[in-house]
C-alpha positions, 0 to 999 in steps of 0.5 A: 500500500502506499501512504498518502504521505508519500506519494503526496511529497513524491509529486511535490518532488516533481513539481506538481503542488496545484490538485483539484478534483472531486472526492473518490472513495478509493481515493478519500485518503489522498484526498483527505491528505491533500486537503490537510496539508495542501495551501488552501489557494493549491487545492479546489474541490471543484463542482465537477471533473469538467471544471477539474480539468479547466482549473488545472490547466488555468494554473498550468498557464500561469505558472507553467507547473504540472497539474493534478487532477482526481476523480473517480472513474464516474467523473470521466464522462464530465472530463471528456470535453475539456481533455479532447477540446482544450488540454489535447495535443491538437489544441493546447496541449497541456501536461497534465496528471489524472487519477481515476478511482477504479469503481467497477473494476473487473472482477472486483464486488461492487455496486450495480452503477460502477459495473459498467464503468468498471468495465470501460474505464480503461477503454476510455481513456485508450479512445482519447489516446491518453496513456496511462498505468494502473498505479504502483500498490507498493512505494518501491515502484512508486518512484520509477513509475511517477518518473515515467509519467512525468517524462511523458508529460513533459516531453509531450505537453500532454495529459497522463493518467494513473488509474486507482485499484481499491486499497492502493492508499493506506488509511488516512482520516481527515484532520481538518475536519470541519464540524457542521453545526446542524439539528438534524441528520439527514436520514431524520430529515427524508423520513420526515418528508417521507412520511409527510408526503401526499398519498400520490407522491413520487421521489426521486433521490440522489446518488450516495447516502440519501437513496440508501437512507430512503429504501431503508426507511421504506423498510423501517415503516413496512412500506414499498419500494415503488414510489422512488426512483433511486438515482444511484449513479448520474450524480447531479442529475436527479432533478433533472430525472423528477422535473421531466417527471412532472411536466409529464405527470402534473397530476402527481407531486414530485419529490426530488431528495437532492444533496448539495454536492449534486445540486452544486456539480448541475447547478445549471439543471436548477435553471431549467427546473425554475423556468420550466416551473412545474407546480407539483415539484419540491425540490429538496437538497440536503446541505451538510456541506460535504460529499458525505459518501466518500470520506466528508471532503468539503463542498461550498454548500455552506459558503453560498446561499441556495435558497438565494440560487433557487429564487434566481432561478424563478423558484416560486417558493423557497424555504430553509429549514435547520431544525425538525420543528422549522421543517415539519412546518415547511412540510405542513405548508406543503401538504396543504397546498397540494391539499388545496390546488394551491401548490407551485414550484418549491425549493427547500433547503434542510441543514444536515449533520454529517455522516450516517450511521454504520450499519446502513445498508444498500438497496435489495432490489436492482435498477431494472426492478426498481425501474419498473416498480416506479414505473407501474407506480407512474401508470 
């Protein structure tokens, strides 16, 4: 295994000290390291890959430095544009270190959304021509691997990938730890809404903690499964998935449980809910202010105002919540007003602590079985 430490002192060595990416499970580690010792102005943990890579190469234009970027593999779709169309060979060529986290990888347990991912990891980066090495598990050929990557990079101008295999990193927990000063968890909170929620109405939640927290609640009060779309994968995009829900189905109030990690890497699709201006859709983001799910690294949730960037966005009503008593009065609002026809695009944003309890489990069911609970439910 190696230590973050290590590795971390080897980049510096070579000349890379600007990181910037999106927290990875198999790499909360490094991360985790990286944001402890990193200069605050030398670390960004940007919104998504896409502005991972754009960050990268801004610095490499001002100082001429090699950059880092991390994310785990889901991120590369978000990368791709910026790869082919800014920092490629072809364009600006720009030298440039990736480390993709290997969710998925063949042969390795993991959950249904990283399987195919897994499988095409490598593959993808072949198809944009970017090499790369599956990384060194040991620091006695750490150094000579890192030697070849940087010779690439310079001789080239061009990017270089390392790709991560669960366990790489040993184990490092985050000092800098900043603490959430929240009421609620966030598994107290959905329940609330769960439980709240009008007869007919359907949820989409977001990737990580927040689906598993709802499926096990379904299971804790006896109920099904088939009134929620459990976005495992496509982080971000939840809302999206529950505003064309509810343009095709006015009649059906739609409950999209958002995080503010996601809501923040698809700020734009807030735009569009807004414009597009459903009545029948709430939008929920539970802000903690971290990415809960792979290892607590921080997001800017709780340095920007999102009830201010819903109203922008022609939200209609906006309320934020920080205890269960100012919740279970947005929610008594909200009943009512479905109750009465007097419903209108809601954003609600609930203050979370970090973290979920340990024994949390993981969905039962598969996608495809939960797809066509859901869409039985639509019918």
């Amino acid at each position: 295994m190696i230590k973050p430490s290590t590795f971390y002192d080897e980049l510096l060595k070579n000349g890379t000290d600007f990181f910037a990416g999106v927290p990875d499970s198999l790499l909360k580690s490094f991360c985790a390291y990286v944001t402890d010792n990193a200069p605050s102005e030398k670390h960004i943990i940007s919104a998504n890959e896409g502005s991972a890579t754009a960050l990268a190469a801004g610095y490499h234009f001002a100082t001429g430095k090699i950059p880092l970027i991390y994310m785990q593999n889901s991120g590369e779709g978000n990368m791709i544009n910026p790869l082919l169309s800014l920092v490629d060979p072809d364009v600006y060529s720009v030298p440039l270190l990736i480390l993709v986290g290997w969710r998925g990888e063949p042969g390795v347990h993991d959950e249904p959304q990283h399987v195919k991912q897994g499988k095409v990891t490598c593959a993808l980066l072949d198809a944009m021509q970017i090499p790369y090495e599956i990384m060194a598990e040991d620091e006695q050929n750490l150094s000579a691997q890192l030697e070849k990557a940087y010779g690439y990079m310079k001789k080239n101008s061009a990017p270089y990938a390392l790709v991560i295999r669960k366990g790489t990193f040993e184990e490092y927990t985050l000092k800098n730890n900043i603490p959430v000063t929240a009421e609620m968890k966030r598994e107290q909170a959905i329940e609330k809404i769960m439980l709240s929620a009008p007869e007919k109405a359907a949820f989409v939640s977001t990737t990580g903690m927040a689906s598993r927290e709802l499926y096990e609640l379904r299971e804790k009060h006896g109920m099904g499964h088939e009134k929620d779309f459990l976005t495992v994968g496509s982080m971000g995009h939840a809302s999206q998935i529950a505003l064309s829900i509810a343009l095709q189905k006015p009649e059906r109030p739609v409950f999209c449980i958002d995080g503010d990690g996601a809501a923040i890497m698809q700020m734009g699709g807030m735009a569009t809910v807004g414009t597009r201006s459903p009545k029948n859709m709430v939008h929920f983001v539970m802000n903690n202010g971290a990415h809960d799910s792979v290892g607590g690294q921080p997001t800017v949730g709780l340095e920007i105002n999102l009830p201010e960037i819903a109203k922008a966005c022609r939200y209609k009503r906006i309320y934020s919540a920080k205890n269960e008593k100012e919740l279970g009065e947005v929610l008594a609002k909200i009943k009512n007003s479905f109750d009465d026809n007097t419903n209108e695009l809601t954003f609600v944003e609930v203050k979370v602590s970090k973290g979920a309890r340990k024994d949390l489990g993981r969905p039962k069911s598969t996608p495809q079985e939960n797809k066509k609970a859901f869409m039985e439910f639509l019918k």
